[in-house]
C-alpha positions as CSV (number, residue, x, y, z in Angstrom):
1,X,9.3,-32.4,-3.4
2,X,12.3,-33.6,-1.2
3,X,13.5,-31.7,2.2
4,X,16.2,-33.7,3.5
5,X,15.2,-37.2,2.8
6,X,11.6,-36.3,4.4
7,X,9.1,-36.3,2.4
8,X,8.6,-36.2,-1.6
9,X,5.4,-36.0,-3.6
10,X,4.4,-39.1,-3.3
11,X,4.4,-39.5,0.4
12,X,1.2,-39.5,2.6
13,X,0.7,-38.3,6.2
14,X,0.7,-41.7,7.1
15,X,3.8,-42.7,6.0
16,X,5.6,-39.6,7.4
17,X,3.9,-41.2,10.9
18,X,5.0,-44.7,10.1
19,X,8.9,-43.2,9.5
20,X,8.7,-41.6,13.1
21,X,7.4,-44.6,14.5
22,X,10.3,-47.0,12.8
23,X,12.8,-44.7,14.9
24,X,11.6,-43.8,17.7
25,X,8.6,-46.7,18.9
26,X,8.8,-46.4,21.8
27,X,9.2,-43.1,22.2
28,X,6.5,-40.9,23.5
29,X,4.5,-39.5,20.6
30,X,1.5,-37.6,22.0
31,X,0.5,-36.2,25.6
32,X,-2.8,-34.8,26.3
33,X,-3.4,-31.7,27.9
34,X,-2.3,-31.9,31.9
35,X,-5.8,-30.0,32.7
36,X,-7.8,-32.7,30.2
37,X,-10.3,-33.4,33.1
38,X,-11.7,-30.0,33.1
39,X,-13.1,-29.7,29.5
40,X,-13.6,-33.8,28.8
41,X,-13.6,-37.2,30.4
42,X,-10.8,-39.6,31.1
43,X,-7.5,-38.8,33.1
44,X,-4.8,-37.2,30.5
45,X,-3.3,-39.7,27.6
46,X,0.0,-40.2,26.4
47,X,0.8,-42.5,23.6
48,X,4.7,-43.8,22.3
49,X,4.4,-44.6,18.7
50,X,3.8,-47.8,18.8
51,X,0.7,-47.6,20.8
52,X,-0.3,-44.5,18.5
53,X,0.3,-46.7,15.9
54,X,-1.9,-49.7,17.2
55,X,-4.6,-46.6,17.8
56,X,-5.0,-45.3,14.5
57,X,-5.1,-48.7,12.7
58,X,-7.7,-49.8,15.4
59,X,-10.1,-46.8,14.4
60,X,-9.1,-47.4,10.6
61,X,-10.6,-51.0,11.1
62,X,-13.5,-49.8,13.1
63,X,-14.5,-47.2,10.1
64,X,-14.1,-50.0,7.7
65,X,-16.3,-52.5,9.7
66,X,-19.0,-50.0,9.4
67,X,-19.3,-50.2,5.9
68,X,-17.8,-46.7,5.4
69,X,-16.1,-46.6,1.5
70,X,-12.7,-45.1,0.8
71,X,-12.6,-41.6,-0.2
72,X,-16.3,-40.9,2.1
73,X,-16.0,-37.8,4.1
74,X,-16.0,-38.5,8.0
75,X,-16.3,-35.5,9.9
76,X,-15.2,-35.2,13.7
77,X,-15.7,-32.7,16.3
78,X,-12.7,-32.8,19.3
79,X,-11.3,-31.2,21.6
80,X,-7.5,-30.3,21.0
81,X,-6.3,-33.9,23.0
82,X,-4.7,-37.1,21.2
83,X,-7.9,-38.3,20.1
84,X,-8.5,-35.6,17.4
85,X,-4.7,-36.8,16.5
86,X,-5.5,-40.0,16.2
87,X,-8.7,-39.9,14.8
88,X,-7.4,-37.4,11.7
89,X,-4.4,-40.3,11.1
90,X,-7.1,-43.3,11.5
91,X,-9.7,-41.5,9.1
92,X,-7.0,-41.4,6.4
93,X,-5.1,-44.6,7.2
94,X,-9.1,-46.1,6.5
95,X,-8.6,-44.3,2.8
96,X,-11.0,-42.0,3.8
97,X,-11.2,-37.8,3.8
98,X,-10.7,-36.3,7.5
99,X,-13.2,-33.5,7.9
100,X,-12.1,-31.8,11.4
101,X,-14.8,-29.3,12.7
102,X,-14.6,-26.5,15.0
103,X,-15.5,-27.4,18.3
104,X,-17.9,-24.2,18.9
105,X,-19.8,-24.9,15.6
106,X,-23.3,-26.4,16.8
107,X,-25.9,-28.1,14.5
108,X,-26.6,-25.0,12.4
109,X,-22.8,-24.9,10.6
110,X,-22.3,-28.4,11.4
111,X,-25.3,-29.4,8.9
112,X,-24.7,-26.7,6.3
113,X,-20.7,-27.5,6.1
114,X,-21.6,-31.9,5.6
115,X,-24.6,-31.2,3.5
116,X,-22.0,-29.4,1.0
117,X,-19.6,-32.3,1.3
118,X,-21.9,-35.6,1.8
119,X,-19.7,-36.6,5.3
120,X,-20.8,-40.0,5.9
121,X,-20.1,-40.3,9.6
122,X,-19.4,-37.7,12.9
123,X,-16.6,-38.8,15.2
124,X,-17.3,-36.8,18.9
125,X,-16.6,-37.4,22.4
126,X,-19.2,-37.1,25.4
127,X,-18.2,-33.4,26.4
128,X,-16.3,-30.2,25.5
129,X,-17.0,-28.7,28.9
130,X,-20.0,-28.3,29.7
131,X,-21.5,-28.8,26.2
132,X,-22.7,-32.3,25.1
133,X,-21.7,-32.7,22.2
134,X,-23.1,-36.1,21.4
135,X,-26.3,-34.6,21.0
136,X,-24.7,-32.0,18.9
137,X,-23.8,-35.1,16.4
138,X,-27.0,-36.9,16.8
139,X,-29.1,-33.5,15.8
140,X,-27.2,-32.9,13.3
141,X,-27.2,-36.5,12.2
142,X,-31.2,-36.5,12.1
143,X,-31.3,-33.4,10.0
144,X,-28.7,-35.2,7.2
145,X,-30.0,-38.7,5.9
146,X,-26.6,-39.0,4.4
147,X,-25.2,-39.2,7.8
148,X,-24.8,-43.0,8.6
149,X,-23.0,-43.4,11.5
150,X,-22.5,-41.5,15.1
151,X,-19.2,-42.3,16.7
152,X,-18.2,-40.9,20.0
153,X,-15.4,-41.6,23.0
154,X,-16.6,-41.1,26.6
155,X,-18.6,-43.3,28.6
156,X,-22.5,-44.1,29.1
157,X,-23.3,-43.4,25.5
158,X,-26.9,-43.6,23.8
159,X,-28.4,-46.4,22.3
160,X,-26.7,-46.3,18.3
161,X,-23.6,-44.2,19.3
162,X,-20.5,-46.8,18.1
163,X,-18.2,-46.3,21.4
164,X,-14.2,-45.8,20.2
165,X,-13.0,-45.9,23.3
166,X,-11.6,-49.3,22.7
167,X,-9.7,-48.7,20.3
168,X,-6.9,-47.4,22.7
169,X,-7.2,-51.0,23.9
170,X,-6.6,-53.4,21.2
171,X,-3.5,-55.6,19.9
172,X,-1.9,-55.3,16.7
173,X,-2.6,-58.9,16.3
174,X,-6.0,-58.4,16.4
175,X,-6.1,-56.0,13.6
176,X,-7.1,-56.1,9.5
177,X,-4.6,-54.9,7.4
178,X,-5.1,-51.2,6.2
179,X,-3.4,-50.7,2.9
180,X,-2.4,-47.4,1.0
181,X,-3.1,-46.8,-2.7
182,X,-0.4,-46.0,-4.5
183,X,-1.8,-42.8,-5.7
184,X,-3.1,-42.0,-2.2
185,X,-0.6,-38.7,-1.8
186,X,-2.6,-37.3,-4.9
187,X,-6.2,-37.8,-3.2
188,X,-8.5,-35.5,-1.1
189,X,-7.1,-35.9,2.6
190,X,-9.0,-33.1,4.6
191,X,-11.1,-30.7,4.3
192,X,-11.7,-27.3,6.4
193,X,-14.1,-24.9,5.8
194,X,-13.7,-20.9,5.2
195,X,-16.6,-18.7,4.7
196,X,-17.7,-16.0,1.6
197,X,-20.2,-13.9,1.4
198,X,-22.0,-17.0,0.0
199,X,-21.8,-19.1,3.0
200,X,-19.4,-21.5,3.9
201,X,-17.1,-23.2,1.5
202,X,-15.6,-26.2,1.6
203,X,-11.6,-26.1,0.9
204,X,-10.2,-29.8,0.1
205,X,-6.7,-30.6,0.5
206,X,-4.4,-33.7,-0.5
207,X,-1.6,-34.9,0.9
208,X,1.0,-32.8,-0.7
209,X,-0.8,-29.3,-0.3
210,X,-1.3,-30.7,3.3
211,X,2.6,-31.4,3.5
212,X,4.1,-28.1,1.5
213,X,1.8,-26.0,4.4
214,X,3.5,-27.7,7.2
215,X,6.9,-27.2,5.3
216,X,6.2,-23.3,5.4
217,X,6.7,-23.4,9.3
218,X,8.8,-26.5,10.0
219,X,11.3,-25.2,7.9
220,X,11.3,-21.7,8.6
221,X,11.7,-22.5,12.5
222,X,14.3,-25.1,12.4
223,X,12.3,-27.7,14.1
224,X,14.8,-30.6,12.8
225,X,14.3,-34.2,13.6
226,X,12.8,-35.3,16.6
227,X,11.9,-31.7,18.4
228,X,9.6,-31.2,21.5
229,X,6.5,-29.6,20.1
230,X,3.6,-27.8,22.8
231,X,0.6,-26.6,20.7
232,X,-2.1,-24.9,21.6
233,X,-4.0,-24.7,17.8
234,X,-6.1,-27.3,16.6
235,X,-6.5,-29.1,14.1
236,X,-9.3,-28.0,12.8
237,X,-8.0,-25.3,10.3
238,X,-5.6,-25.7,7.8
239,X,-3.1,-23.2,9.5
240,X,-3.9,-25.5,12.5
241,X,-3.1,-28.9,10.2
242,X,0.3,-27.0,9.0
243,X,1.9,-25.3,12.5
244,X,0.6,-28.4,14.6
245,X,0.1,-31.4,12.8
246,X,2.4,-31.7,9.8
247,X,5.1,-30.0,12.2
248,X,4.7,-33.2,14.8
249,X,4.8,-35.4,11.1
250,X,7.9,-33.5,9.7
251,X,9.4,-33.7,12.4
252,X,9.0,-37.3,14.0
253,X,9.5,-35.6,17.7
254,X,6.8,-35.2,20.5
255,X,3.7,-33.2,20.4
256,X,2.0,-31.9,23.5
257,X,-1.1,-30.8,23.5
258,X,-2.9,-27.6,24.9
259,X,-7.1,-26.9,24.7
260,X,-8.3,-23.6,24.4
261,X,-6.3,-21.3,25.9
262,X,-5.6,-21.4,30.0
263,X,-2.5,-19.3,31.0
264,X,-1.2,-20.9,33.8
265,X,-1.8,-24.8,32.6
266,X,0.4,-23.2,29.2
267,X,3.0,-22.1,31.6
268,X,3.4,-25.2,33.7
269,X,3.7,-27.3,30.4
270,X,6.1,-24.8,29.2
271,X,8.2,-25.1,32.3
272,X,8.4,-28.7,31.9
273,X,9.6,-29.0,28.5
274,X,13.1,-27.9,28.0
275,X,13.8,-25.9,24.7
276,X,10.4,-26.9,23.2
277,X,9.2,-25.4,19.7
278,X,6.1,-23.9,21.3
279,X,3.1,-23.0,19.3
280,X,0.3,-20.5,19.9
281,X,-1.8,-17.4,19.0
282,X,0.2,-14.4,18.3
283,X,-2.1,-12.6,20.6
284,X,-0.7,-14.0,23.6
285,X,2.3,-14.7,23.1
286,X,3.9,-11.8,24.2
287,X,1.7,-12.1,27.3
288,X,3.1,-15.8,28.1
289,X,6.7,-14.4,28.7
290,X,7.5,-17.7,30.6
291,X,10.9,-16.7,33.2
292,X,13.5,-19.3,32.1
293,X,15.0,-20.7,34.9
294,X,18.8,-20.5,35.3
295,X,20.6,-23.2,33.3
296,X,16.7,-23.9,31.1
297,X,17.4,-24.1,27.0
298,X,15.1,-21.1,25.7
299,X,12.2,-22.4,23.5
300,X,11.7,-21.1,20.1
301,X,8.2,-19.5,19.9
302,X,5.4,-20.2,17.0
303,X,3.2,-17.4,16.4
304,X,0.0,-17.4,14.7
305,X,-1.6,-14.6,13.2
306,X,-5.6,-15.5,11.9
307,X,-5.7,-11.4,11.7
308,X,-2.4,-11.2,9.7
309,X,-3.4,-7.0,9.1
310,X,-2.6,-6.3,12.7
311,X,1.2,-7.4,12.2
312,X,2.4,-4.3,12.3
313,X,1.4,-3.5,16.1
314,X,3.7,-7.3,17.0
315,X,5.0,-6.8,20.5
316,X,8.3,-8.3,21.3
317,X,8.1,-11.8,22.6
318,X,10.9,-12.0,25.2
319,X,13.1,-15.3,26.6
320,X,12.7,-17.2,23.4
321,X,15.5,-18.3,21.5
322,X,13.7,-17.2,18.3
323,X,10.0,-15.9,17.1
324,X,8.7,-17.5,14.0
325,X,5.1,-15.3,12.6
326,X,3.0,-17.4,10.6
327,X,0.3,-15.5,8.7
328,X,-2.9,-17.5,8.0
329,X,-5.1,-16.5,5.2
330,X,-8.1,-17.7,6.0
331,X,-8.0,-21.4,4.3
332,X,-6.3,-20.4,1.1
333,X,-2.6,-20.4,2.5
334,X,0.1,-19.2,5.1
335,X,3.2,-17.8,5.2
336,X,5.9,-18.2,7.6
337,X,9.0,-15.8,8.5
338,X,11.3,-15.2,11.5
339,X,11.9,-12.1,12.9
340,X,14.5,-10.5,13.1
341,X,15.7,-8.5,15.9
342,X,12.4,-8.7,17.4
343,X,10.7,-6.9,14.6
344,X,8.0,-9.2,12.1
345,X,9.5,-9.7,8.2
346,X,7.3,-7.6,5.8
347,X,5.7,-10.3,2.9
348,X,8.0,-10.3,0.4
349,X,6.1,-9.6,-3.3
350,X,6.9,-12.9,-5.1
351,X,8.1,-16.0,-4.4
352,X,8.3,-17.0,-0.3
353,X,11.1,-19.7,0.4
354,X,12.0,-21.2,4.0
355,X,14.4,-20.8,5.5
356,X,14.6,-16.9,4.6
357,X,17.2,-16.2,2.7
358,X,19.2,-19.9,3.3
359,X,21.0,-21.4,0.7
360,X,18.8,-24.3,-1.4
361,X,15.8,-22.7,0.6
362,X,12.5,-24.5,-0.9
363,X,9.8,-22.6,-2.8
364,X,6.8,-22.5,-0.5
365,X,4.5,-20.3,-2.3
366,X,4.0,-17.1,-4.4
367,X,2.3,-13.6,-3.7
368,X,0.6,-11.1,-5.8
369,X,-1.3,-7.8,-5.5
370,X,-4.7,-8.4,-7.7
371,X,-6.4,-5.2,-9.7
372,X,-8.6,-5.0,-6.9
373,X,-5.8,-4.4,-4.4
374,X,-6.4,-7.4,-2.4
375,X,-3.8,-10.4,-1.8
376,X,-3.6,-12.9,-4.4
377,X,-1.8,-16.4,-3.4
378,X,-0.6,-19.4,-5.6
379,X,1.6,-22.4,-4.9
380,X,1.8,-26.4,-4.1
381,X,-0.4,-25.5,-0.7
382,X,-3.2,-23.4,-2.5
383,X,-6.2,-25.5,-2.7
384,X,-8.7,-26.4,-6.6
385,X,-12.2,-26.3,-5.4
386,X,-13.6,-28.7,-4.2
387,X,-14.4,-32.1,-5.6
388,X,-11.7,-32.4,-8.0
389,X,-8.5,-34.2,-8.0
390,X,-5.2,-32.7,-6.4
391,X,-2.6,-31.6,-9.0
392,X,1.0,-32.7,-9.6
393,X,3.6,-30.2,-9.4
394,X,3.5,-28.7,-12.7
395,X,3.4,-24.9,-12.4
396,X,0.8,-24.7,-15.7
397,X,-1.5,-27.1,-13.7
398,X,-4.8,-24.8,-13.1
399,X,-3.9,-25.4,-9.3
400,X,-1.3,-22.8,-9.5
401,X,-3.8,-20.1,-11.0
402,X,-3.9,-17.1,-8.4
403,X,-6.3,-17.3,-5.7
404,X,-7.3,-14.0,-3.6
405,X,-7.4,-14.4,-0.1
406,X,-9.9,-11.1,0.5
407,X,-7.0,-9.0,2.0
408,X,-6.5,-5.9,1.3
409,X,-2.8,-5.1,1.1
410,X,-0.4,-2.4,-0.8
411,X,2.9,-3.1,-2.6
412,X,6.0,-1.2,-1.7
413,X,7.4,-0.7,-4.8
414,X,10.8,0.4,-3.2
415,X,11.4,-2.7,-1.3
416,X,9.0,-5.1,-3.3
417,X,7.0,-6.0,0.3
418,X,3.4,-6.1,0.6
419,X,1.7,-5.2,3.9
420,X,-1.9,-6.3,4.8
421,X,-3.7,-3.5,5.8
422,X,-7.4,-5.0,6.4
423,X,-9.2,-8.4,6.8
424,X,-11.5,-9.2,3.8
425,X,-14.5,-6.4,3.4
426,X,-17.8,-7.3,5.8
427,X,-15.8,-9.5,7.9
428,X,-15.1,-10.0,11.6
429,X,-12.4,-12.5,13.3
430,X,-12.9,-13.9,16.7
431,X,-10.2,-16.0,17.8
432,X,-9.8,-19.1,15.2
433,X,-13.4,-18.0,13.9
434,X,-14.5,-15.9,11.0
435,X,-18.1,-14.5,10.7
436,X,-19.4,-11.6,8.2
437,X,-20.8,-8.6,10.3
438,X,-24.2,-9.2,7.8
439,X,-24.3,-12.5,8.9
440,X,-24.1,-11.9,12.6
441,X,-26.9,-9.0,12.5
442,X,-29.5,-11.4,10.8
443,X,-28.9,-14.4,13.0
444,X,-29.7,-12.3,16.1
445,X,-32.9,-9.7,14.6
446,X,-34.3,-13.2,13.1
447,X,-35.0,-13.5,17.0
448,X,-34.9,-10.3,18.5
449,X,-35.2,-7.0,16.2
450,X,-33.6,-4.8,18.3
451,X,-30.7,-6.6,19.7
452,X,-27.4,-5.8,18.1
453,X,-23.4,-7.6,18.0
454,X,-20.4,-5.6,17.6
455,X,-16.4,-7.1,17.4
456,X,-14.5,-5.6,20.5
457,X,-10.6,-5.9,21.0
458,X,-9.9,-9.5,23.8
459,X,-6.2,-9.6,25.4
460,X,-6.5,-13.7,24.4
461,X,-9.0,-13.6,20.9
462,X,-7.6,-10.8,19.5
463,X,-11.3,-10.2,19.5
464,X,-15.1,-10.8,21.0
465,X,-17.9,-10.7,20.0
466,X,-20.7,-8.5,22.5
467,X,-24.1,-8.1,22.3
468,X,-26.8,-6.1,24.0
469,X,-30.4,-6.9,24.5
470,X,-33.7,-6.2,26.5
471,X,-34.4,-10.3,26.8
472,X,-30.9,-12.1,26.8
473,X,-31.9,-15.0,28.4
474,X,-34.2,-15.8,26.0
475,X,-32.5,-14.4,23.1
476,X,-29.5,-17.2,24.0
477,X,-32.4,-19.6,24.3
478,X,-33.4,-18.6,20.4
479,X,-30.2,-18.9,19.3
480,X,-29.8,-22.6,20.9
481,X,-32.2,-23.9,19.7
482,X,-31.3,-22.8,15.6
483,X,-27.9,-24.0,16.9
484,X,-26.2,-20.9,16.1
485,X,-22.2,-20.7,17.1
486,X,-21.6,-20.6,20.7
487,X,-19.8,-17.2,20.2
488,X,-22.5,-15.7,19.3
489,X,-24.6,-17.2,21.9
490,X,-21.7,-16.0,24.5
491,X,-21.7,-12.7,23.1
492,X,-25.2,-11.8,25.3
493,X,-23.9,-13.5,28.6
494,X,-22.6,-11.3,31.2
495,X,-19.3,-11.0,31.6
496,X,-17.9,-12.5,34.8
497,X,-14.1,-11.5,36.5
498,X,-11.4,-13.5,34.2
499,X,-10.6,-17.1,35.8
500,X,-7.3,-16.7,33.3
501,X,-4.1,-16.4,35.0
C-alpha cells in the first residue's frame, strides 16, 4: 500500500515518525493541552521532533531495562497530553504491543481487559483530576501476578513505582540502540478493547490495519503534508488511533492536544491555530461554531460519530472550510466521508475509497448488509482475533472475511446506500464508552436492589448515564470499592449547574 510516497505495507508507525522528524526536527511536534494543570501535574509540554524523538527512545530503553520482552503487552492509562503520545510510540519503538486504556476504566475493567491479554506492565501518571490513578495501577497490579512492573510520571511516587519523568530529560548520547525487525509492520502493535454480550474483547491491530484506519480520514480530509492538527479524541480507541494519531503520523505536521472536552479552552486553541484540521466529537461540533476573525484561514472540521445511527439528525457545522464525518464502529472499523453542502454522505453499499469519488482514490474498506440485517465490514483495517498474526494484503487471506459490527442498518436498493438505523441490540453509548443496559442493571442491584440506570440525551456525550437511589452515597461507595467505571459511579451524583462554557 503506497499514498504518495507515504507509507507502504511494510512501514511501521515508527518509521512514519522518524520520516517527520528527518524534515521537520526541529519543528514543533506535540503541544499539550493549555489547561494541562487542571486535570494533571506539570505546566503544559511541547516537544519538536527531535526532542520527541530523544523521548520515545528514552522510554523504549527504560522498558527494555526492565526486563520487559518484545511482543509483551504494556498497557497505559493517560490523559489525552504528549505523554500518552509518547508513550504509545516508545512502547512500540521497544518491539513491544501498546495497550492504551480508557482513562475512566478503574480496577474492575482494567483487570478483566490484561487478564485476557497477559499485559506485563501499566504506564500511569499521578492524577486524572482528582482521581489517583497510581493506585488504580497498583490495585490492579496486586490482583494480576502477571503484572510485573508499575510505571507512572508525576512526582512523590510510592515505593516500587519506576518514575518516567526523566525520560523527557535524557541525551541521545546516552541512549541504547532500539532496533526494528524487519517484519515489525506485520506484528501486533495495539490493542483496544470493545465489548459483547460476553464481556470485553480484546481487538489486536498491526501496523498496517493501524495505518489503512488513519488513511480513511487523512485522505478523505485533505490533511497533506505537514498540517496543524487540534484533537480532542484519545488514543485510546481505534477510531481515536486513526482520526488522531495516524493523522499527526501521515501527515508529519503538528498535533495539539485537547483533554476531555472544555468549551472555552477548545476555542482559545482554535483561535490560535490558523486553518487547523480540527478534530472532535460530532456532538459538539456544531456547538463550537468558533467566529473566524476577519482575514483568519477557516479550519476544516473532523467529526466523530461513536453513535454513527444518529447521522441522520447532523446539524450544520458553520465557518469551516469543510466537514469530514467519520463513523466509528465500535472497534471493528470506520468510515470516513465529506459532506457535501452541509448535508452527511449516506454509506455507500460496497467498496468505500478516499477521497470520494477522486481519481486513483485508494480502497479503504468494504460494506455489506448480513442476513440478520446488521452491518457487516471487511478490509486491510478490519482486525483477526486476537492472538494471531496480522495478514498481508491478499484479499483471500481469512482477515478479509466479513465481520459484523452489531448495527442494524437497511440497504437502499435504489441508490445502493446503507443507513444505520440502531446501535447493536442491549447496548448503550456514553460518550467514547459502550456498556450493555444488562450489564449496567446488575452492577448496581449487586449493591442496591432497587436502584436503577437509564441512558439520557447530553449536549457534549451525546449521552449520560442517570441513576436514582434511596442511599447514593453509599451506593457510589459500593461501586468504588468493586472499581466499577466512573460513569457509572457519576450517574448517582447530583447534578451541579454546568462549569462548560
Amino acid at each position: 500500500m503506497i499514498v504518495g510516497g507515504m507509507t507502504s505495507s511494510s512501514t511501521t508507525l515508527d518509521e512514519l515518525f522518524r520520516r517527520a522528524g528527518v524534515r521537520h526536527s526541529d519543528e514543533l511536534a506535540l503541544l499539550d493541552p493549555p489547561n494541562r494543570q487542571d486535570f494533571m501535574h506539570g505546566t503544559p509540554r511541547s516537544l519538536t521532533f527531535a526532542q520527541a524523538d530523544r523521548a520515545i527512545s528514552a522510554l523504549a530503553a527504560l522498558l527494555q531495562s526492565l526486563g520487559l520482552k518484545q511482543d509483551a503487552p504494556v498497557a497505559f492509562q493517560l490523559p489525552n497530553t504528549v505523554e500518552s503520545i509518547v508513550a504509545f510510540l516508545g512502547i512500540l519503538r521497544a518491539g513491544m504491543v501498546a495497550v492504551p486504556l480508557p482513562v475512566l476504566w478503574r480496577r474492575g475493567e482494567i483487570v478483566d481487559a490484561l487478564r485476557l491479554i497477559g499485559a506485563k506492565a501499566i504506564l500511569t501518571c499521578s492524577r486524572i483530576g482528582s482521581t489517583d490513578h497510581i493506585e488504580i495501577a497498583m490495585q490492579a497490579a496486586v490482583d494480576l501476578f502477571q503484572i510485573r512492573q508499575v510505571c507512572a510520571f508525576g512526582s512523590d511516587l510510592p515505593d516500587g513505582v519506576v518514575s518516567l519523568d526523566r525520560i523527557f530529560f535524557g541525551s541521545k548520547s546516552e541512549l541504547p540502540n532500539t532496533s526494528t525487525r524487519p517484519e515489525a509492520a506485520a506484528r501486533i502493535a495495539a490493542i483496544t478493547f470493545g465489548r459483547t454480550t460476553n464481556g470485553l474483547f480484546p481487538f489486536a491491530r498491526n501496523h498496517v490495519q493501524l495505518t489503512s484506519g488513519g488513511l480513511a480520514a487523512f485522505l478523505e480530509c485533505g490533511a497533506g503534508q505537514d498540517a496543524c492538527l487540534l484533537s480532542s479524541i484519545p488514543i485510546t480507541s481505534f477510531a481515536g488511533l486513526a482520526v488522531t494519531l495516524l493523522s499527526w503520523l501521515l501527515s508529519g505536521g503538528t498535533l495539539h492536544l485537547h483533554h476531555g472536552f472544555d468549551r472555552r479552552t477548545f476555542r482559545e486553541q482554535c483561535d490560535s491555530l490558523q486553518g487547523a484540521i480540527v478534530i472532535l466529537p460530532a456532538s459538539v461540533a456544531p456547538a463550537l461554531n468558533v467566529e473566524q476573525r476577519p482575514g483568519q484561514k477557516q479550519s476544516r472540521v473532523v467529526a466523530l460519530w461513536r453513535s454513527p445511527e444518529r447521522l441522520h439528525s447532523a446539524k450544520a457545522v458553520e465557518n469551516a472550510a469543510g466537514v469530514v464525518d467519520i463513523l466509528s464502529f465500535g472497534e471493528v472499523g470506520l468510515i470516513a466521508a465529506r459532506r457535501l453542502a452541509q448535508s452527511p454522505m449516506p454509506i455507500p453499499h460496497g467498496v468505500v475509497s478516499a477521497p470520494r469519488d477522486a481519481i486513483g482514490a485508494l480502497s479503504i474498506i468494504e460494506t455489506g448488509l448480513s442476513d440478520a440485517g446488521l452491518l457487516s465490514l471487511r478490509g486491510a483495517m478490519v482486525p483477526k482475533t486476537f492472538g494471531q498474526d496480522a495478514s498481508s494484503d491478499d484479499p483471500e487471506n481469512p482477515a478479509f472475511s466479513w465481520v459484523e459490527t452489531g448495527f442494524v442498518c437497511q440497504l437502499n436498493r435504489a441508490t445502493q446506500t446503507l443507513a444505520i438505523t440502531a446501535p447493536p441490540s442491549g447496548t448503550v453509548a456514553v460518550g467514547g464508552y459502550c456498556f450493555f443496559q444488562q450489564e449496567l442493571e446488575e452492577s448496581i442491584c449487586s449493591i442496591e436492589p432497587d436502584a436503577t440506570i437509564v441512558s439520557l440525551p447530553d449536549n457534549d456525550l451525546g449521552h449520560r448515564l442517570a441513576g436514582t437511589s434511596e442511599h447514593p452515597e453509599r451506593l457510589i461507595a459500593g461501586l468504588q470499592s468493586r472499581g466499577v467505571n466512573a460513569l457509572i459511579c457519576r450517574a448517582f451524583v447530583p447534578r451541579g449547574p454546568s462549569k462548560t462554557a
